[in-house]
C-alpha positions in Angstrom: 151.4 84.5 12.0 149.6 81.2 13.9 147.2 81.2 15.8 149.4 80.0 18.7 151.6 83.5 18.5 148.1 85.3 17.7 147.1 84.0 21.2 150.5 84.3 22.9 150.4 88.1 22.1 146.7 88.6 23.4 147.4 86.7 26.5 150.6 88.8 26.8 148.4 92.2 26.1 146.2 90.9 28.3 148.5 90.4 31.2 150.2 93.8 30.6 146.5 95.6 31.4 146.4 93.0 34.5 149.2 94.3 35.7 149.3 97.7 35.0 145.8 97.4 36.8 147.5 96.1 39.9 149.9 98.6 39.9 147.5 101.6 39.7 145.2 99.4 42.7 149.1 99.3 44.5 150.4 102.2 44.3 146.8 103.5 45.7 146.9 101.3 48.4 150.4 102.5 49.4 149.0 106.4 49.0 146.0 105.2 51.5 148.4 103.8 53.8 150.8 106.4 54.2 147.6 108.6 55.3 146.3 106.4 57.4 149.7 106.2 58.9 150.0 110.1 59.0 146.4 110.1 60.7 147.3 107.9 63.2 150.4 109.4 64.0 148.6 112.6 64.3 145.2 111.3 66.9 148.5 109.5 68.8 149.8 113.1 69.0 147.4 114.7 70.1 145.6 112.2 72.1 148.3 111.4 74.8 148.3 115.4 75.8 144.6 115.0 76.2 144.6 111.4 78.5 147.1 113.8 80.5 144.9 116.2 80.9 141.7 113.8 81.7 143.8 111.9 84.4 144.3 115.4 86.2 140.6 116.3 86.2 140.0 112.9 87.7 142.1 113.1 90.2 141.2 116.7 91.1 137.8 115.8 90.8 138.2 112.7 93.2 139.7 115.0 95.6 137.1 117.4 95.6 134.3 114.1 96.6 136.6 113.8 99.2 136.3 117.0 100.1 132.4 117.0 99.9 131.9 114.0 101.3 133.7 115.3 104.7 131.6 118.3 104.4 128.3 115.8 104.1 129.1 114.1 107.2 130.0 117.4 109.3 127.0 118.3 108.0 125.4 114.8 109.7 127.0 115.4 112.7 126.0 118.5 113.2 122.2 117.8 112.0 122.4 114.8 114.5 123.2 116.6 117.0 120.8 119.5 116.5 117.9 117.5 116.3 119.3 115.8 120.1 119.7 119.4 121.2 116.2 119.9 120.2 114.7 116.4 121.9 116.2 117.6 125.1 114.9 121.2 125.0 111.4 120.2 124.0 111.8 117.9 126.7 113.2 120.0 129.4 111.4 122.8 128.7 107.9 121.6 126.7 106.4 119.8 129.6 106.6 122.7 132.3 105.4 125.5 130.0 102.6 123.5 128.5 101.7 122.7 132.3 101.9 126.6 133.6 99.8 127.6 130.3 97.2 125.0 131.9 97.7 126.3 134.8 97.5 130.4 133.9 94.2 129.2 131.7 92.7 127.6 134.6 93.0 130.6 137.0 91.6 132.8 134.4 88.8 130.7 134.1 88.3 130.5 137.8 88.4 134.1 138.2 86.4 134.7 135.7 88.3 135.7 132.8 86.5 133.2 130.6 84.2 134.2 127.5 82.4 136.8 129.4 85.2 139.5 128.6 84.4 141.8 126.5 87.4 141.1 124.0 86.8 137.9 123.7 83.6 137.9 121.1 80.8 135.4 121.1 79.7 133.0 119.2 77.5 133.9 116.4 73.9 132.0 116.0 73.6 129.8 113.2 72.1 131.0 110.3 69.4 130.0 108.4 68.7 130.3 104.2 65.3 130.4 103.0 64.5 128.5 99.6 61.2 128.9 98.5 58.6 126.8 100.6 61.4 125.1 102.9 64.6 126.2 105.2 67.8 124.6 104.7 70.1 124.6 108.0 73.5 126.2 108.0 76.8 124.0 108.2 79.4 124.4 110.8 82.4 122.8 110.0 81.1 119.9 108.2 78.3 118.8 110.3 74.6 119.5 110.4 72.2 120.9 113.3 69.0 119.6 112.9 65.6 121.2 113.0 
């Protein structure tokens, strides 16, 4: 044998493992695809039952803001016109009570009724703690009598 067949065989061997190396790298690939295809075919299954059911939740949901947001502004128009019920009783009413409450206080006092009743107790004196060698005054509500 030359050395020229010597190195036609090894570059034949050599492409032999090349290709049965493709083949095996192939024939994965083709196993990997075929998954992938399955997998796919199986989320595409399953996923256009569940976009179905996501679209009806929307929608029910939208229609139940709609709902709610009536509801929020009945609520509005009834707190609106509450509080203008209130303004117009307050001031309809307010002014002439507070006026014949001045007015039953002032003809209690003119007869008499005043702090001199017996139920009505009066005030008590201020008093005084002793500290050795001095006397500090009392407070009443935040202010000071002086000595």
């Amino acid at each position: 044998m030359s050395g020229g067949e010597v190195a036609g065989i090894l570059v034949a061997v050599f492409w032999a493992i090349l290709v049965s190396f493709l083949a095996v790298a192939l024939a994965r690939l083709a196993q990997t695809l075929r998954a992938t295809t399955k997998l796919v075919a199986d989320v595409t299954e399953q996923t256009v039952p569940l976009l179905a059911d996501a679209s009806a939740a929307v929608r029910s949901a939208q229609t139940q803001i709609e709902r709610v947001d009536a509801i929020a502004s009945d609520v509005q128009e009834v707190t609106s016109n509450a509080s203008a019920l209130s303004s117009t009783v307050a001031s309809t009413f307010g002014g002439p009570l507070v006026k014949v409450a001045a007015f039953g206080y002032g003809v209690r006092r003119a007869m008499g009724g005043g702090r001199d009743r017996e139920d009505v107790p009066a005030p008590k004196p201020a008093r005084r703690t002793v500290i050795v060698g001095r006397t500090v005054p009392s407070t009443r509500r935040g202010k000071r009598k002086k000595d």
